[in-house]
C-alpha positions in Angstrom: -66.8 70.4 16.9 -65.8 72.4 20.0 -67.8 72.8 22.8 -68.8 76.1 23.5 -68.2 77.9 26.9 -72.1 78.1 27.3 -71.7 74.4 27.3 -68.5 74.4 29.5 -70.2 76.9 32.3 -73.3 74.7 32.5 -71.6 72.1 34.2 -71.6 73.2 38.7 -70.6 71.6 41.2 -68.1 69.5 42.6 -65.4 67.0 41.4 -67.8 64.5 42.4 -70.7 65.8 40.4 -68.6 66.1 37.3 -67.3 62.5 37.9 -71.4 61.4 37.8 -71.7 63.5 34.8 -69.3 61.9 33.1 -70.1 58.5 33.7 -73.8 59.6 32.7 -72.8 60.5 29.6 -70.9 58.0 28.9 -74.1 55.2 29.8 -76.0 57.7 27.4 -73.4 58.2 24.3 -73.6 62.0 24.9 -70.7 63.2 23.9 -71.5 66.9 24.0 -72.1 66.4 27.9 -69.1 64.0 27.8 -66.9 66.7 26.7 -68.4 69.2 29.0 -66.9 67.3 32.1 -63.3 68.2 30.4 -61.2 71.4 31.1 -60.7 73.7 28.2 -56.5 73.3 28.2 -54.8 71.9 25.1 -52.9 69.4 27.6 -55.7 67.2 29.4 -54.6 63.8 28.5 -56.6 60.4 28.4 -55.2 57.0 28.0 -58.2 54.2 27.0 -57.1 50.7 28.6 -54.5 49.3 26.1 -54.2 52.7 24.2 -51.5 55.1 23.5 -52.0 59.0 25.3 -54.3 61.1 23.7 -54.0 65.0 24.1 -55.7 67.7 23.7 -59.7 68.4 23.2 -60.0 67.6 19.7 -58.2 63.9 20.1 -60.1 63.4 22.9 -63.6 63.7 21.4 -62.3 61.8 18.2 -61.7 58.7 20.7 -64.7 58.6 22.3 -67.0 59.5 19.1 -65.3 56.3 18.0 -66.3 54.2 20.5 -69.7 55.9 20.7 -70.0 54.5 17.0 -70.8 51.4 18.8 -73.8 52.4 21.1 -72.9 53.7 24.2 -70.7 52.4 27.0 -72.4 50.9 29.7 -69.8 51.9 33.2 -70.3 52.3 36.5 -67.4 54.0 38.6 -67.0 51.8 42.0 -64.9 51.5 45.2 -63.8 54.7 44.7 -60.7 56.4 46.3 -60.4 60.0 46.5 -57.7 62.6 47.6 -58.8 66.1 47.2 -56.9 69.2 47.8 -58.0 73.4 47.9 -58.1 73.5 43.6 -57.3 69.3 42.8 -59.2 66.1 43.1 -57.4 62.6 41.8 -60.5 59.6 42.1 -58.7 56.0 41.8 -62.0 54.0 40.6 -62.7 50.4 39.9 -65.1 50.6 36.5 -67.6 48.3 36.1 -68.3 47.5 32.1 -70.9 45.6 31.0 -69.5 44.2 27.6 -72.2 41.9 25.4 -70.8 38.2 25.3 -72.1 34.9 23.7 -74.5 34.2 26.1 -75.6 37.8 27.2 -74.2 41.1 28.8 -70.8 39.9 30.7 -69.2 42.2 33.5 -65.8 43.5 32.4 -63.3 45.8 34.9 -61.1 48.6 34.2 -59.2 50.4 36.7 -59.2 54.2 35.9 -57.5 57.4 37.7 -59.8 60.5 37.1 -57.9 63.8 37.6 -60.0 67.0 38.3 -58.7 70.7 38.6 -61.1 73.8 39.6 -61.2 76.0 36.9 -62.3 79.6 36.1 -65.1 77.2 34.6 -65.4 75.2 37.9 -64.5 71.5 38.3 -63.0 70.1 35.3 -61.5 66.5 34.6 -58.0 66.7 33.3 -56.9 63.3 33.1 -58.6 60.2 32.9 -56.5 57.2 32.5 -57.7 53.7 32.6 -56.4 50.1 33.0 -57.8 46.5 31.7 -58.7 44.8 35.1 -59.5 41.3 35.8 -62.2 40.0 38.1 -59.6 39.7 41.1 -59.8 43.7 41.1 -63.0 43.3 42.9 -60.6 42.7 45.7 -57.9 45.2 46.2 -54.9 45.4 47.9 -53.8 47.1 50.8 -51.3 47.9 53.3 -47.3 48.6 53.3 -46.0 46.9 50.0 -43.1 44.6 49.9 -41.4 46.0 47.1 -41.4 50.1 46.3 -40.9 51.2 42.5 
């Protein structure tokens, strides 16, 4: 199912408002409003932690109605670093997932890189591409590295 530009032009404001949105609708399993946060261009790309590149609309929503299939994901976007430019926005984030264990709800991390571009439709996420994280991500590094790549 496509989402409709009605749907697509309801979505205002700024990178950071589409980031909340789609965090929201991901805590919710919405993934009508989910798919509203992404621009309408065949190449937007996401990358689930572990997973191979997805591309295009169509793969994208097929990914996350998958995981949807198993209630909705519980994340919260944290220590956020942002750069944002005239028409761009990249937001490194530290995700917080809450993942049911043994004995209860657990805390799980995933570092993820949200890209945003304005559009003709107004902010849009055009990349999101997240990482398995380990507790010792609640700490991050900083400063001059010893060792470029």
């Amino acid at each position: 199912m496509r989402k409709s530009k009605l749907q697509a032009a309801s979505l205002e404001g700024n990178a950071d408002d589409v980031e909340a949105a789609f965090y929201d609708a991901l805590q919710n399993g919405d993934i009508d409003k989910l798919m509203a946060c992404w621009a309408d261009d065949d190449d937007i790309v996401c990358i689930h932690p572990g997973g191979p590149r997805v591309v295009g609309a169509m793969a994208i929503r097929a990914t996350f109605e998958a995981m949807f299939g198993n209630g909705s994901i519980r994340a919260w976007p944290e220590q956020a670093r942002k750069v944002h430019a005239a028409a761009a926005a990249v937001h490194n984030v530290l995700e917080r997932v809450e993942v049911l264990g043994p004995e209860g709800p657990l805390n799980a991390w995933v570092i993820a890189t949200n890209v945003y571009h304005k559009t003709t439709q107004g902010w849009r996420m055009v990349a999101h591409h997240a990482s398995p994280g380990t507790p010792s991500e609640i700490q991050e590094v900083s400063g001059s590295p010893q060792v470029l790549h």
